[in-house]
FIVEX-59974 format. One record per residue (C-alpha): x, y, z; residue number from 1. Coordinates in steps of 0.05 Angstrom, whole numbers. Layout:
BEGIN
+--------+--------+--------+-----+
:      u :      v :      w : pos :
+--------+--------+--------+-----+
:      X :      Y :      Z : NUM :
...
+--------+--------+--------+-----+
END
This chain:
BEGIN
+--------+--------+--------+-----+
:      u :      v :      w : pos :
+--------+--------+--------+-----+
:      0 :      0 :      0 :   1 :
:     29 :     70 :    -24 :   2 :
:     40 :    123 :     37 :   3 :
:    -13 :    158 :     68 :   4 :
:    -18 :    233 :     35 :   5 :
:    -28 :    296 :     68 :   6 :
:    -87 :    332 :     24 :   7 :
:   -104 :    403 :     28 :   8 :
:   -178 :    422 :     12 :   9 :
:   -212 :    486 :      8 :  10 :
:   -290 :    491 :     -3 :  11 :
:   -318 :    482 :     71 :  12 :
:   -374 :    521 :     66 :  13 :
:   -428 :    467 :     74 :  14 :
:   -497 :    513 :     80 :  15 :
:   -556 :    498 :     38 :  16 :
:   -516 :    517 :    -11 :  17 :
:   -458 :    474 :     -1 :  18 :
:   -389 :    486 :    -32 :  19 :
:   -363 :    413 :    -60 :  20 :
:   -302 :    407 :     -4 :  21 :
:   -336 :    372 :     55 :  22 :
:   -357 :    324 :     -3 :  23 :
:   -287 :    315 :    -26 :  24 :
:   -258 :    308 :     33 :  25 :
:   -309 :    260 :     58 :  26 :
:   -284 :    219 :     -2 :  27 :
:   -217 :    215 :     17 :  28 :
:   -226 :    186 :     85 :  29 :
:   -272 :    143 :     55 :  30 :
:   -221 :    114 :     16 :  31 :
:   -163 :    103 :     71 :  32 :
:   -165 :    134 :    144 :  33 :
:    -92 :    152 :    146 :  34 :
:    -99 :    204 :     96 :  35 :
:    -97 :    271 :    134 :  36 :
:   -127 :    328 :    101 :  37 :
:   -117 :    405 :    119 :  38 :
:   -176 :    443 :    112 :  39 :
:   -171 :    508 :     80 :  40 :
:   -230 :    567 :     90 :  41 :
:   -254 :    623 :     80 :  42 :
:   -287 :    645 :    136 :  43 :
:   -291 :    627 :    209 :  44 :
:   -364 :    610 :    207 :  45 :
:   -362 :    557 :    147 :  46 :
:   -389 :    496 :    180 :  47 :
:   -333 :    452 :    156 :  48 :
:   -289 :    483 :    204 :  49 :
:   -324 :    442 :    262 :  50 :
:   -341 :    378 :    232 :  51 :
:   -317 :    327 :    275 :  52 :
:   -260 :    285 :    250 :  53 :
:   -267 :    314 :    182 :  54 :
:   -206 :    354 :    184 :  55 :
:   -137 :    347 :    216 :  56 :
:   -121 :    422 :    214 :  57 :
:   -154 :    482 :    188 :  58 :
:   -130 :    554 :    165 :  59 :
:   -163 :    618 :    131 :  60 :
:   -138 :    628 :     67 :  61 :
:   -139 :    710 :     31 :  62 :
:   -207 :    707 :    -12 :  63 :
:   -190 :    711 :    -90 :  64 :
:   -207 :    774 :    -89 :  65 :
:   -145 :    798 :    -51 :  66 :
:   -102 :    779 :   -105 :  67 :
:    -48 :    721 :   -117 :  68 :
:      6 :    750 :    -70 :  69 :
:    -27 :    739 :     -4 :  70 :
:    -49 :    666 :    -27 :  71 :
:     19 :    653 :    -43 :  72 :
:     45 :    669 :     19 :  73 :
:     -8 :    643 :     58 :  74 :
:     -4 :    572 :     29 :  75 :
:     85 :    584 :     41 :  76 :
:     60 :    593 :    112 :  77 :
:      5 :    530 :    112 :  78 :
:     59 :    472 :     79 :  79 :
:    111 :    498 :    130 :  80 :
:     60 :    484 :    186 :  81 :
:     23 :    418 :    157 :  82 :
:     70 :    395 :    100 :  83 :
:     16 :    377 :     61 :  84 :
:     30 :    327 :     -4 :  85 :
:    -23 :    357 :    -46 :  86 :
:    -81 :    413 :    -57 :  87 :
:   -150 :    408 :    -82 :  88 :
:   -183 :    477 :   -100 :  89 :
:   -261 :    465 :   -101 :  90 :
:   -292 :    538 :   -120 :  91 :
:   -295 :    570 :   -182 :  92 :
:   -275 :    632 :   -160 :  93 :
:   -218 :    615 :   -134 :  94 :
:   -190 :    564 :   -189 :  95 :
:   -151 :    623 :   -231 :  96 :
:   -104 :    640 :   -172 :  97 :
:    -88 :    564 :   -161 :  98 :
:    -71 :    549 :   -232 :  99 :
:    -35 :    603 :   -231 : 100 :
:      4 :    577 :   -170 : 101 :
:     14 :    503 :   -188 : 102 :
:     83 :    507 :   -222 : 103 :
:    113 :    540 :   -155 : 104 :
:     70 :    484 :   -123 : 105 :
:    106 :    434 :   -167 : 106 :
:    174 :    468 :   -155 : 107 :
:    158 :    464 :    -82 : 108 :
:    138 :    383 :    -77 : 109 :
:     61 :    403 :    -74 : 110 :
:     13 :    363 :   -132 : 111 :
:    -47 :    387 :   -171 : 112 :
:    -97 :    364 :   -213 : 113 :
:   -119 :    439 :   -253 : 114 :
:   -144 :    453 :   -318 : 115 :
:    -99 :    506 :   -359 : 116 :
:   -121 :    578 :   -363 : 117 :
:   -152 :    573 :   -430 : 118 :
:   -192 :    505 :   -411 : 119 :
:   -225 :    550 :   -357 : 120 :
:   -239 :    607 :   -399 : 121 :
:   -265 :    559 :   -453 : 122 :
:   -322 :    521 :   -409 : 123 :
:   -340 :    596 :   -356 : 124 :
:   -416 :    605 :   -369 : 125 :
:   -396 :    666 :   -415 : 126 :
:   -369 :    619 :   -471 : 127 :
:   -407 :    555 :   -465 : 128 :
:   -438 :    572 :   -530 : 129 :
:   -378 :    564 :   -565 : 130 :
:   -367 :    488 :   -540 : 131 :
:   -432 :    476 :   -587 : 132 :
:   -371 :    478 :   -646 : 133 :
:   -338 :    423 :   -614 : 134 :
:   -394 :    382 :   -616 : 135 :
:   -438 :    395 :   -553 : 136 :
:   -511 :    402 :   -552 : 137 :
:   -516 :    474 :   -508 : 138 :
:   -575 :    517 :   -509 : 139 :
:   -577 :    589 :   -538 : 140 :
:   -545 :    640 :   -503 : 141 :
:   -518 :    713 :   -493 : 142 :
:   -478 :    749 :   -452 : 143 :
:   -496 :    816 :   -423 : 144 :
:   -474 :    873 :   -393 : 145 :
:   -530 :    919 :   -380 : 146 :
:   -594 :    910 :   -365 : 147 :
:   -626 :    948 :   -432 : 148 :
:   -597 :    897 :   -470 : 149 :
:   -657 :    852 :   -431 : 150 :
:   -708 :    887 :   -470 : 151 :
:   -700 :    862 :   -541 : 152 :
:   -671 :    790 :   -517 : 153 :
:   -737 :    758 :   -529 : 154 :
:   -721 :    768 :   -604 : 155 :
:   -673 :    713 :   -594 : 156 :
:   -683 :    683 :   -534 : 157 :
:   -761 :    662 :   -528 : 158 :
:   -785 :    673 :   -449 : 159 :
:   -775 :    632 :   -412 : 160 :
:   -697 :    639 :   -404 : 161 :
:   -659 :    630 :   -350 : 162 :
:   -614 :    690 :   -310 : 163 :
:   -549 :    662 :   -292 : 164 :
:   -492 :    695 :   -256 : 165 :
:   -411 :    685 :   -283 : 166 :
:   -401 :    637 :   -226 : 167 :
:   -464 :    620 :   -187 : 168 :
:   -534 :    628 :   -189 : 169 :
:   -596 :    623 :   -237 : 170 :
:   -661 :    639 :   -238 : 171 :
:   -717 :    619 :   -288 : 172 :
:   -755 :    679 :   -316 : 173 :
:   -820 :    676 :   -351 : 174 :
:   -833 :    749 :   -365 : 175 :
:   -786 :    820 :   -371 : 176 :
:   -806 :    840 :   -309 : 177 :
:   -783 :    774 :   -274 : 178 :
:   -716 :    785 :   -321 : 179 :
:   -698 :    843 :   -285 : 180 :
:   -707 :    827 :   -227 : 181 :
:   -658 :    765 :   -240 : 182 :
:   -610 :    812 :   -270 : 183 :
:   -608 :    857 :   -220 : 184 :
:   -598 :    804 :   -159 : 185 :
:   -539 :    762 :   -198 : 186 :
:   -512 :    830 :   -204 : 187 :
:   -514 :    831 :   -133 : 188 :
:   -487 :    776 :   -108 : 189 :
:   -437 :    761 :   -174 : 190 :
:   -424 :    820 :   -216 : 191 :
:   -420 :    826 :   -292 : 192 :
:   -432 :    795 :   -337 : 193 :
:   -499 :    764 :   -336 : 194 :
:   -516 :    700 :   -380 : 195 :
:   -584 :    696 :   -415 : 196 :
:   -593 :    625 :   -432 : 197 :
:   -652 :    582 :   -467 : 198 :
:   -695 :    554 :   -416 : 199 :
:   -701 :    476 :   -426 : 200 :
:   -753 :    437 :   -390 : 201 :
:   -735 :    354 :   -371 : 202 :
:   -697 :    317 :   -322 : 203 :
:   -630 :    341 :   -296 : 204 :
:   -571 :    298 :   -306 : 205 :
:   -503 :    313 :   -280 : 206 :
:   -438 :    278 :   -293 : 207 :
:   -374 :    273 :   -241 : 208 :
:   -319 :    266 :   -285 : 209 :
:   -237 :    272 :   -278 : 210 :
:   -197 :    281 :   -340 : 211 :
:   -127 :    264 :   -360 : 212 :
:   -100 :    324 :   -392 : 213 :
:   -103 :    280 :   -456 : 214 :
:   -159 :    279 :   -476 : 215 :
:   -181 :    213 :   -441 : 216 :
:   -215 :    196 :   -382 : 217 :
:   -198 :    178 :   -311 : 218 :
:   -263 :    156 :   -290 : 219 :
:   -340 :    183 :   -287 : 220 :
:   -408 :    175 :   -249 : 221 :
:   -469 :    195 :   -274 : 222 :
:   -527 :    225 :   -224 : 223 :
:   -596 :    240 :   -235 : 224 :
:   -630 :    299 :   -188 : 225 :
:   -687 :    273 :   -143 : 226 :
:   -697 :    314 :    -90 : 227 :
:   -682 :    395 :   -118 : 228 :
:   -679 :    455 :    -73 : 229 :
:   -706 :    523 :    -87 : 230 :
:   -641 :    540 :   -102 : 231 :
:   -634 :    489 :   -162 : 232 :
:   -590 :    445 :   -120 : 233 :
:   -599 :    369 :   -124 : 234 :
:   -608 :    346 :    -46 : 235 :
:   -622 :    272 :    -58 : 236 :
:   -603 :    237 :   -127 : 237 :
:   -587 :    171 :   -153 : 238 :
:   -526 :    143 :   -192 : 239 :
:   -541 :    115 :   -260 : 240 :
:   -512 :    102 :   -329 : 241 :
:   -535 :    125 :   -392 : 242 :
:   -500 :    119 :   -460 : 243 :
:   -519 :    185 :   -481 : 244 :
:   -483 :    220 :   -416 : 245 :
:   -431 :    174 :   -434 : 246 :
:   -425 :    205 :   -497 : 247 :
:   -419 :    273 :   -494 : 248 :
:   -371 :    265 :   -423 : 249 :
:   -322 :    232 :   -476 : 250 :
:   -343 :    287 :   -532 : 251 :
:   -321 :    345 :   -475 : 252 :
:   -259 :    306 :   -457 : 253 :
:   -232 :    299 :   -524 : 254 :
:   -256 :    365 :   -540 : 255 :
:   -222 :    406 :   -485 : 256 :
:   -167 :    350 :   -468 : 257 :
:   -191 :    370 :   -396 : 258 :
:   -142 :    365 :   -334 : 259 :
:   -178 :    348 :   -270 : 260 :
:   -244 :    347 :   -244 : 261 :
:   -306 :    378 :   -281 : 262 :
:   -386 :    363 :   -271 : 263 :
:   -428 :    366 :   -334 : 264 :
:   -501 :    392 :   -316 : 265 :
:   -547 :    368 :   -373 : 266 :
:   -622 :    363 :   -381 : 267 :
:   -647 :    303 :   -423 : 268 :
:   -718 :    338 :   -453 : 269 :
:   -770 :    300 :   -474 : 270 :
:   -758 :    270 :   -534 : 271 :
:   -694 :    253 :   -511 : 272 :
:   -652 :    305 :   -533 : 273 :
:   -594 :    325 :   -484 : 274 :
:   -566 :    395 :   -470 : 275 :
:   -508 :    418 :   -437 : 276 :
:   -532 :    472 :   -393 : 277 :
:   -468 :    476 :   -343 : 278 :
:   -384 :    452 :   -337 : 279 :
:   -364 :    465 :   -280 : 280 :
:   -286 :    460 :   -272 : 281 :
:   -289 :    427 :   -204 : 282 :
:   -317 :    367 :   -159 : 283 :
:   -394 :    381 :   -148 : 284 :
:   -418 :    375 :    -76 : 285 :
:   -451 :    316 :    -93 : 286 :
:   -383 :    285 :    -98 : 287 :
:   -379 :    237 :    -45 : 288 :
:   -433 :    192 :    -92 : 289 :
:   -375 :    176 :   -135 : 290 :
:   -339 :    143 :    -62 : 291 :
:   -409 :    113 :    -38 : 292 :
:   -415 :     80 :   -115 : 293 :
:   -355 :     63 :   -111 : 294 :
:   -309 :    105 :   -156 : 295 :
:   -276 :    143 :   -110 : 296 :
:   -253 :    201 :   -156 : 297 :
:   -234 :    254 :   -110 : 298 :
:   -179 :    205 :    -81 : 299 :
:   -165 :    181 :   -151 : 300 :
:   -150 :    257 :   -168 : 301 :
:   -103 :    258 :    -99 : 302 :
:    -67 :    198 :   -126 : 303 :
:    -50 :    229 :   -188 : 304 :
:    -39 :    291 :   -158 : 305 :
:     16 :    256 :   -120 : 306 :
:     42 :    230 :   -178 : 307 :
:     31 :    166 :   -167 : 308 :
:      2 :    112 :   -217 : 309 :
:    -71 :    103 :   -228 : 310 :
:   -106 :     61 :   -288 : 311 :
:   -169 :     90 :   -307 : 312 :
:   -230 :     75 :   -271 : 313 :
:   -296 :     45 :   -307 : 314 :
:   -344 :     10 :   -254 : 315 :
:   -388 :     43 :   -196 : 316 :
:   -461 :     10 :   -176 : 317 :
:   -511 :     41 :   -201 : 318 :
:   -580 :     47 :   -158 : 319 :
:   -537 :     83 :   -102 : 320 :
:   -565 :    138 :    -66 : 321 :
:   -548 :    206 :    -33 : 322 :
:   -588 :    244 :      9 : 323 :
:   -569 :    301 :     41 : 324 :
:   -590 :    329 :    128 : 325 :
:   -576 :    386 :    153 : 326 :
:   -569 :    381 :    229 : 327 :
:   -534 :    422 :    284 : 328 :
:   -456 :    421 :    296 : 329 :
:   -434 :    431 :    371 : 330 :
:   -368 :    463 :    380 : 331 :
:   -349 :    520 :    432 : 332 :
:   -319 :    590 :    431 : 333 :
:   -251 :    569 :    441 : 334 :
:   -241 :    538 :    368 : 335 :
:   -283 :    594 :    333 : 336 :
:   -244 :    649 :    378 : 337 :
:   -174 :    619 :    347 : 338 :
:   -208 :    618 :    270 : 339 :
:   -226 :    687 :    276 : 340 :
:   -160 :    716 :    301 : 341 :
:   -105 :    674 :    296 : 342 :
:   -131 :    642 :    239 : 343 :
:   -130 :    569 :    244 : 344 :
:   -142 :    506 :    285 : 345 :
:    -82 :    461 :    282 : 346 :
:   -121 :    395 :    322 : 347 :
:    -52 :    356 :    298 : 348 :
:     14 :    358 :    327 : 349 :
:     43 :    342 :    246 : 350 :
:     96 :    380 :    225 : 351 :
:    135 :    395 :    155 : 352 :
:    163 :    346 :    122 : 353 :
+--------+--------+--------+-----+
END
């Protein structure tokens, strides 16, 4: 059996609208419970934080807003203290800075598992319309910047569409008046642009996928949405396999030659027809279906991460369930006193190796 890895994961920020690291990290003690994994958050309050046993250590990290100097030297400070092996960035936001970062990673002994630069500007929500060239069914689109440009959009967008933000967020319009309103909140909470994008009614697929950087596949589990929040977020779904999922997964790999993790968020209409609404360029939250199926990818992407040799992955059982609870976390003052000014919680007495 290969040494146990020290895995850094950011994402902790499990809420109602959960970021995908609990999920990932989940995964990897799943798979082996030597692995010790360094949690890495954004605020004091994300639940994560106080999970019991889910983390051995955990440290607030600059958001990406700050810039990539302060992450650099925060993560200089985090290896010193926990020496971890490897890093696993789970939020869109913050995947630019860490791409930008992996070659000092590499140079310093720490693995990734990243897309390039121009595979994430190729799938962001602004662009997806141009993957329908490389062979992906993806609804109509357009990008805006003002809100005017709302007024005329019907001329090319039938109502309803759907109001998404550049990272997060969508809401389904059915008249102008709903529009703007959609606008005006992803403007909010986001910022510019906006996506406009052709409403499709049917059953929401997603796929789990980790590429090679090749164009091949690591491994893949397909989910279908069975429970779905007001927020659009599947809380209970089931693991199946569909040769049409199967498809376009290997139709986006080859495509893109994607490095790393990705969900695919597709809607299979009525007549059968599939549409790529959504790539995300990260683990989903649902992630920890691909451990309980039995294809643990988020430790598969660790292992390769690391280096280390993995063939690719092609069973999980399908008929496997998640369903998600939300339930109340009892901690005390004392850890959420040292998260909010010193920073961190180191529960482990590790140091760097």
């Amino acid at each position: 059996m290969s040494a146990p890895l020290t895995v850094a994961v950011t994402g902790l920020n499990a809420t109602d609208n959960p970021g995908p690291g609990v999920g990932v990290i989940r995964s990897l003690r799943h798979c082996r419970d030597d692995v010790r994994v360094v949690g890495l958050a954004y605020d004091a309050l994300e639940p994560g934080v106080y999970a019991d046993g889910l983390v051995s250590d955990v440290f607030l990290i600059p958001y990406p807003s700050q810039g990539i100097d302060p992450l650099r030297d925060r993560l200089s400070y985090i290896r010193e203290r926990t020496g971890f092996d490897v890093i696993i960035p789970t939020l869109d936001a913050e995947l630019p800075g860490f791409v930008e970062l992996a070659p000092e990673l590499a140079a310093q002994g720490v693995g990734t598992l990243l897309p390039t630069r121009e595979q994430l500007d190729l799938r962001c929500k602004a662009k997806l319309a141009a993957l329908g060239d490389k062979g992906l069914p993806v609804p109509a689109s357009r990008v805006l910047t003002d809100v005017t440009q709302l007024y005329a959009i019907h001329e090319v967008i039938p109502f309803p569409i759907v109001v998404k933000g550049p990272y997060y967020g969508a809401r389904v319009a059915h008249t102008l008046e709903e529009a703007v309103a959609a606008f005006y909140k992803m403007v909010g909470e986001w910022g510019y642009p906006v996506i406009v994008q052709q409403f499709v009614a049917g059953q929401e697929l997603c796929v789990c996928a980790v590429g090679d950087g090749e164009g091949g596949l690591v491994g893949a589990v397909q989910m279908r949405k069975t429970v779905i929040t007001d927020k659009g977020k599947g809380w209970a779904g089931v693991a199946i396999r569909d040769p049409g999922l199967s498809q376009l997964t290997a139709t986006f790999m080859s495509a893109t030659r994607w490095r790393g993790p990705c969900e695919l968020e597709v809607i299979r209409d009525a007549d059968g027809g599939y549409h790529v609404l959504e790539v995300n360029p990260r683990f989903p939250a649902w992630c920890f279906l691909s451990a309980g199926a039995g294809m643990n990818l988020p430790y598969a992407v660790a292992e390769l991460a690391a280096g280390r040799e993995l063939s690719p992955l092609h069973d999980y059982r399908v008929g496997t369930m998640f369903v998600r609870i939300a339930l109340d976390q009892i901690s005390d003052m004392d850890a959420f006193s040292r998260m909010s000014t010193a920073g961190e919680v180191v529960r482990s007495h590790g140091v760097a190796r």
